[in-house]
VMD Tcl script that builds the backbone (N, CA, C; Angstrom):
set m [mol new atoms 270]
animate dup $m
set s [atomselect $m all]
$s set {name element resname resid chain x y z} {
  {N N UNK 1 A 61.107 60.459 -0.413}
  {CA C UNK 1 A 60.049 61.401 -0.057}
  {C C UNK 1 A 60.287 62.782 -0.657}
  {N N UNK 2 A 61.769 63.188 -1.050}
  {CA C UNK 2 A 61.527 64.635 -1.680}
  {C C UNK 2 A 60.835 64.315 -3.095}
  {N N UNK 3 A 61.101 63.649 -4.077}
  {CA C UNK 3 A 60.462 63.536 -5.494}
  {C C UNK 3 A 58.764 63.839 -5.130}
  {N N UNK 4 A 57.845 62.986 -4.467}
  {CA C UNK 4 A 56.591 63.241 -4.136}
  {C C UNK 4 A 56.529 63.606 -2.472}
  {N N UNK 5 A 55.720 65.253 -2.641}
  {CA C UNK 5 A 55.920 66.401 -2.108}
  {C C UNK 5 A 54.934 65.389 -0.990}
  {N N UNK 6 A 54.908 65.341 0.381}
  {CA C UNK 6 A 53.747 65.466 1.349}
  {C C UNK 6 A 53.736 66.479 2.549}
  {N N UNK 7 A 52.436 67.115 2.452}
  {CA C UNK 7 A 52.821 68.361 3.264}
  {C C UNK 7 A 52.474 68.186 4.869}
  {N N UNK 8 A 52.741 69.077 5.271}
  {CA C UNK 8 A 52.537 68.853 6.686}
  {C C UNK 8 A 51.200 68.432 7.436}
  {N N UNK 9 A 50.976 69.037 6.854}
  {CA C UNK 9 A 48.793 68.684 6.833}
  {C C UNK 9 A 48.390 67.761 6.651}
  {N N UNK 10 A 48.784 67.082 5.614}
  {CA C UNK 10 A 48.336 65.508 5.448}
  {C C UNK 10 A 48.829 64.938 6.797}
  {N N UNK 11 A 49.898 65.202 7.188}
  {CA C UNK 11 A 50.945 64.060 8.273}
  {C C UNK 11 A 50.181 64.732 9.594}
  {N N UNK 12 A 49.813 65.891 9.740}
  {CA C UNK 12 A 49.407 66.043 10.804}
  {C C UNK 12 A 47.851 65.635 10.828}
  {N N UNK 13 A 47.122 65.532 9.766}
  {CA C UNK 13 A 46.119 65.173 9.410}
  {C C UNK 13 A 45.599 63.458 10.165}
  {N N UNK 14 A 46.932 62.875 9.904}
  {CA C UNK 14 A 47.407 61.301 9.682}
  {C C UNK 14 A 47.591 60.907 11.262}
  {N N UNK 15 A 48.399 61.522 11.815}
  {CA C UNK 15 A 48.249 61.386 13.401}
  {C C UNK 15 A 47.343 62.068 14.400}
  {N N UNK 16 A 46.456 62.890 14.009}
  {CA C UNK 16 A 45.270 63.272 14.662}
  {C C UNK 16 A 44.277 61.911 14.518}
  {N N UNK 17 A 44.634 61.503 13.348}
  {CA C UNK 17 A 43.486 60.198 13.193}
  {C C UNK 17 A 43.821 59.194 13.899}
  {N N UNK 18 A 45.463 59.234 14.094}
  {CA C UNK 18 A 45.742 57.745 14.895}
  {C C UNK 18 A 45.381 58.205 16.394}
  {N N UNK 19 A 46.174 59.471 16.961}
  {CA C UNK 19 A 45.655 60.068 18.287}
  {C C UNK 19 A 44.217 59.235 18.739}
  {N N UNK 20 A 42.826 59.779 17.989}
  {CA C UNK 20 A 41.551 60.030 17.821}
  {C C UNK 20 A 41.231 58.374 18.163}
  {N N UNK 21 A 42.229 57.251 16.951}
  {CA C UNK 21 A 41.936 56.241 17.377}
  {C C UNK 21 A 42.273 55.156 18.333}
  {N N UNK 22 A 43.279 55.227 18.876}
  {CA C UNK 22 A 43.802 54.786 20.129}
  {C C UNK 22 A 43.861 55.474 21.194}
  {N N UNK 23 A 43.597 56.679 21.123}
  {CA C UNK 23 A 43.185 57.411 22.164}
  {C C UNK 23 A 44.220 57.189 23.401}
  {N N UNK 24 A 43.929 57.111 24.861}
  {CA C UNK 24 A 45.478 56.746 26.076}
  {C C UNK 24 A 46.278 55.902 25.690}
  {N N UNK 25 A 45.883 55.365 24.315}
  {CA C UNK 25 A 46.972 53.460 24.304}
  {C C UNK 25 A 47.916 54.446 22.826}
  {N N UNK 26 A 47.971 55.651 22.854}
  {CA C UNK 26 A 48.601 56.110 21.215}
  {C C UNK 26 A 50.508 55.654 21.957}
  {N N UNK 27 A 50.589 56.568 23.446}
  {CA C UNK 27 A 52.146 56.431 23.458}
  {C C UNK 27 A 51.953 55.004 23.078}
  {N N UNK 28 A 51.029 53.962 24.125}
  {CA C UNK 28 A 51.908 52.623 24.093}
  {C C UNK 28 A 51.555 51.574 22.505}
  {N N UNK 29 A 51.120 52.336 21.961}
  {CA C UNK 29 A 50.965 51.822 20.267}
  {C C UNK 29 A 52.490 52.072 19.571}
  {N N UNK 30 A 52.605 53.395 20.347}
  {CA C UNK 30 A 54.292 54.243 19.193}
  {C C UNK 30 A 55.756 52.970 20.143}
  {N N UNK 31 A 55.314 52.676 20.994}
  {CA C UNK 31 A 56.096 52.237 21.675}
  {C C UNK 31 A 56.341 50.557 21.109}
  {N N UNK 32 A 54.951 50.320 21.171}
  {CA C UNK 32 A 54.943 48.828 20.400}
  {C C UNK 32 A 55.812 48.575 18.937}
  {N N UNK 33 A 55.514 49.507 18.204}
  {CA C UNK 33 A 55.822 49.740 17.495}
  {C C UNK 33 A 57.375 50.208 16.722}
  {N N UNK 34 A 58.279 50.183 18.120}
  {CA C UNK 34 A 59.659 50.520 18.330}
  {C C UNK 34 A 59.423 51.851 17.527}
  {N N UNK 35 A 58.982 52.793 18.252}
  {CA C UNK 35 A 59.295 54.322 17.434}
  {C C UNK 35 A 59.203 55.079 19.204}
  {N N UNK 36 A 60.628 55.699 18.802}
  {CA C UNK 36 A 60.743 56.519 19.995}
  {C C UNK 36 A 59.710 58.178 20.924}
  {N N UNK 37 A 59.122 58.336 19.480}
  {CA C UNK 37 A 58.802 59.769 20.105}
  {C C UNK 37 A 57.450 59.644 18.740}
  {N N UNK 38 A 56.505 60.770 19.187}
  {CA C UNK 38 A 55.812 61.315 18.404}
  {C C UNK 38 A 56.435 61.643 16.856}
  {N N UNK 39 A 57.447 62.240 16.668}
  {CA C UNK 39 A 58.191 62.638 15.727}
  {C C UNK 39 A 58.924 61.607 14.707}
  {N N UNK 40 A 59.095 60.542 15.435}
  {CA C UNK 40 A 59.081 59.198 14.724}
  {C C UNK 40 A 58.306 58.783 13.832}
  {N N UNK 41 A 56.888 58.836 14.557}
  {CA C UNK 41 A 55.593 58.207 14.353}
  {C C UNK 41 A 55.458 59.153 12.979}
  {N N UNK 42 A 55.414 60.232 13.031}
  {CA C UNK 42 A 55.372 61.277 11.671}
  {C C UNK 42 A 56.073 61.007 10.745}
  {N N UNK 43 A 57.545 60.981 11.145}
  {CA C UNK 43 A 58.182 60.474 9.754}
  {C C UNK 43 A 57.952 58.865 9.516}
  {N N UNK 44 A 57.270 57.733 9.965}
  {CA C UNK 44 A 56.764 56.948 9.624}
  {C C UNK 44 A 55.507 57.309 8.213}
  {N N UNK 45 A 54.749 58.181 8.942}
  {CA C UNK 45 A 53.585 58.390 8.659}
  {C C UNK 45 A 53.914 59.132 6.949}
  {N N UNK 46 A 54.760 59.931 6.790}
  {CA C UNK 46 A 55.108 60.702 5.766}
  {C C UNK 46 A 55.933 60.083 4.880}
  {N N UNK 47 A 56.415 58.971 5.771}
  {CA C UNK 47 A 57.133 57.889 4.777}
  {C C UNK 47 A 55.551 57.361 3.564}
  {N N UNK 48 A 55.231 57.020 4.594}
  {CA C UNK 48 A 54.178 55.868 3.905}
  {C C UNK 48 A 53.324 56.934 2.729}
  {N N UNK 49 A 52.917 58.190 3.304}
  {CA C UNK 49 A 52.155 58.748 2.135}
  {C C UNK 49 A 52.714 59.255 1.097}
  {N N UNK 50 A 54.106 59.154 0.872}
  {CA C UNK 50 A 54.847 59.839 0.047}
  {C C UNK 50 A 54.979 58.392 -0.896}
  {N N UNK 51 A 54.683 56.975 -0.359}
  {CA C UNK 51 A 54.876 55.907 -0.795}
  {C C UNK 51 A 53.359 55.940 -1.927}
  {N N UNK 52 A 52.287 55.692 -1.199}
  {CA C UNK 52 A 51.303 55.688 -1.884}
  {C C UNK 52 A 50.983 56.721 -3.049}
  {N N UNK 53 A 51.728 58.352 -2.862}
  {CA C UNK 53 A 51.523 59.569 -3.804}
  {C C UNK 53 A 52.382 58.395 -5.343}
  {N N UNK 54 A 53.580 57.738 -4.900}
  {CA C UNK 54 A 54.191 57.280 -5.595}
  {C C UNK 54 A 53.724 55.973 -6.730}
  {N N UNK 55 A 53.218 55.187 -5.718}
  {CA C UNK 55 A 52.067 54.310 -6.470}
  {C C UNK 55 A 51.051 54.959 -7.603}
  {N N UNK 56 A 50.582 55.529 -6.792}
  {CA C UNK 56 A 50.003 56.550 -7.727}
  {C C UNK 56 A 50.141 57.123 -8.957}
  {N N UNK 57 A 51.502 57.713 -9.058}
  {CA C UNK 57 A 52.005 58.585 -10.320}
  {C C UNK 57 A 53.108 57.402 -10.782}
  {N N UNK 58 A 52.625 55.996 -10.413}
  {CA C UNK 58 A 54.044 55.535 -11.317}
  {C C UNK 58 A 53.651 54.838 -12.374}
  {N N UNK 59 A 52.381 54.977 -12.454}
  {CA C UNK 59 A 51.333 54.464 -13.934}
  {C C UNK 59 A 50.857 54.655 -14.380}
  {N N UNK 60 A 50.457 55.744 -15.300}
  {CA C UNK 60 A 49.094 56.331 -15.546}
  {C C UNK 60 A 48.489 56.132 -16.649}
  {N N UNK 61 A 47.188 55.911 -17.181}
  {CA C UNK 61 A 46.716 55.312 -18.186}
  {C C UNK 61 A 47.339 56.301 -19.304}
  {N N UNK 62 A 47.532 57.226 -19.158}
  {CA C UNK 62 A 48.576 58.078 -20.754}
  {C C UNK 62 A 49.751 57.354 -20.905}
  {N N UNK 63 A 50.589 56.339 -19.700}
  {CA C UNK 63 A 51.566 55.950 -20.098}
  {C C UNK 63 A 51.464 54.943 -20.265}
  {N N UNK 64 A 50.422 54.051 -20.258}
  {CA C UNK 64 A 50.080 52.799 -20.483}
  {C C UNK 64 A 49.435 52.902 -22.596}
  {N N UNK 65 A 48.690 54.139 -22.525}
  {CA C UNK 65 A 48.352 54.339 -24.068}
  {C C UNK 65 A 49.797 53.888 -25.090}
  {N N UNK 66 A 50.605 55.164 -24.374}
  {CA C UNK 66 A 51.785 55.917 -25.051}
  {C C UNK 66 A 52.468 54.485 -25.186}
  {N N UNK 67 A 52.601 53.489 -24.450}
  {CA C UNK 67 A 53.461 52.398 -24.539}
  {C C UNK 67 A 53.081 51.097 -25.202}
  {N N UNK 68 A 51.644 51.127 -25.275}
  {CA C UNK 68 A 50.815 50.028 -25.808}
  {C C UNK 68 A 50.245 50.926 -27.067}
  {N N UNK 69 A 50.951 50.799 -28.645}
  {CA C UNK 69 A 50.258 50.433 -29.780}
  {C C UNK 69 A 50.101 49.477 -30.110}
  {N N UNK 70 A 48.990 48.743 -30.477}
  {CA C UNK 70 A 48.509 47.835 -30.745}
  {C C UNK 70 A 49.148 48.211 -32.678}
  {N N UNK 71 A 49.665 47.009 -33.609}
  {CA C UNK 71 A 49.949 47.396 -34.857}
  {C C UNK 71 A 49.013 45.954 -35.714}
  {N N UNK 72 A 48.440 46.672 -36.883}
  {CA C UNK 72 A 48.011 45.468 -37.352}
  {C C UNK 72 A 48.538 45.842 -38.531}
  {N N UNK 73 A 48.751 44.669 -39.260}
  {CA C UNK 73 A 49.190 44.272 -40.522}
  {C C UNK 73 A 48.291 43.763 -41.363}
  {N N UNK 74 A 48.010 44.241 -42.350}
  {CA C UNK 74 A 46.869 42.989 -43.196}
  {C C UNK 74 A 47.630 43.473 -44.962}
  {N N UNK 75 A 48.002 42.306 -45.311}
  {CA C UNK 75 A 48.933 42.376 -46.630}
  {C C UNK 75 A 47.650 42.182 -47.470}
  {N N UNK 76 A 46.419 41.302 -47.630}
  {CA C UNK 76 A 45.764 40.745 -48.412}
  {C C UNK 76 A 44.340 40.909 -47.960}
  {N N UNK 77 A 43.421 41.802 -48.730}
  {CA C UNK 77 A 41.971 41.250 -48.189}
  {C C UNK 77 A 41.225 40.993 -49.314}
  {N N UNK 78 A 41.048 39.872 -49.343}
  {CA C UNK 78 A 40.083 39.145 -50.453}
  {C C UNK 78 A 38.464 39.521 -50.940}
  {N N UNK 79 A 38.250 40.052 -51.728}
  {CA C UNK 79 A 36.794 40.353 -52.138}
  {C C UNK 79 A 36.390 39.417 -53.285}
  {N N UNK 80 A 34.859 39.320 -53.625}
  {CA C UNK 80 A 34.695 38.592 -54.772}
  {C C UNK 80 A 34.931 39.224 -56.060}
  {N N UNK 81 A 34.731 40.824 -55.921}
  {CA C UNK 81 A 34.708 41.344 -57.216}
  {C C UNK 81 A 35.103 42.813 -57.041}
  {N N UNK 82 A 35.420 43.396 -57.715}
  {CA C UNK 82 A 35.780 44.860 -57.972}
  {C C UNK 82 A 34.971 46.044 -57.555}
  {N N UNK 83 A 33.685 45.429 -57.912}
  {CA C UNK 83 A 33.018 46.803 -57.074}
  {C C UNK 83 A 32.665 46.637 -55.634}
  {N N UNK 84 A 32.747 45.490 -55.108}
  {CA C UNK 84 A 33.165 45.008 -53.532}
  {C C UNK 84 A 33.992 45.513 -52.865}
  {N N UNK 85 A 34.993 45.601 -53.790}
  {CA C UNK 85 A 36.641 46.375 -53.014}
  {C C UNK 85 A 36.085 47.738 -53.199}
  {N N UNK 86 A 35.852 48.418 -54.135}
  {CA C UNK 86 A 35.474 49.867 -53.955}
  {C C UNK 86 A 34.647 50.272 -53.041}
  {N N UNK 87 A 33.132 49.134 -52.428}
  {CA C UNK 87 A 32.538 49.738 -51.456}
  {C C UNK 87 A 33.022 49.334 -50.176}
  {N N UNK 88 A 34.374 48.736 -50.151}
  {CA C UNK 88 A 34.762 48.663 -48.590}
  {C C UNK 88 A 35.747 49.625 -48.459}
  {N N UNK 89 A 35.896 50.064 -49.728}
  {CA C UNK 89 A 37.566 50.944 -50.023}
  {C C UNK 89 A 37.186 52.309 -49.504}
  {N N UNK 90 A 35.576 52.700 -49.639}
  {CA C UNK 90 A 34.892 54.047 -49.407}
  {C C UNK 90 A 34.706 53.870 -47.504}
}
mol reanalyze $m
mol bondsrecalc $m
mol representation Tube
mol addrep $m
């Protein structure tokens, strides 16, 4: 979690939503869940988004460019005649 930064806002962001959605059952959700305290539940929570920031930045189509050249080779291209090759040569 230090390499990808998550700030407090998101995490507090993250358990207002769980609060909001379990509403009286949140202790006995954290509880189900073998996490001792509210503060648990956060560093759960900051685990996971620091996971997904990570997903995120661990692929990005510049490094997919940068790593994929495609190389073609062509030793021979056959024309019928000379001024054929000059108008494909232009």
């Amino acid at each position: 979690t230090k390499k990808y930064k998550v700030s407090d806002d998101d995490v507090d962001r993250e358990v207002q939503k769980a609060k909001k959605q379990y509403g009286d059952q949140f202790s006995a959700v954290l509880e189900n869940n073998r996490l001792k305290d509210e503060a648990d539940f956060k560093n759960q929570i900051k685990f996971k988004l620091a996971m997904n920031e990570a997903i995120k930045k661990s692929v990005t189509e510049k490094d997919v460019k940068d790593h994929y050249k495609p190389e073609i080779k062509a030793s021979h291209i056959l024309v019928s005649d000379e001024n054929e090759a000059k108008e494909i040569k232009k």
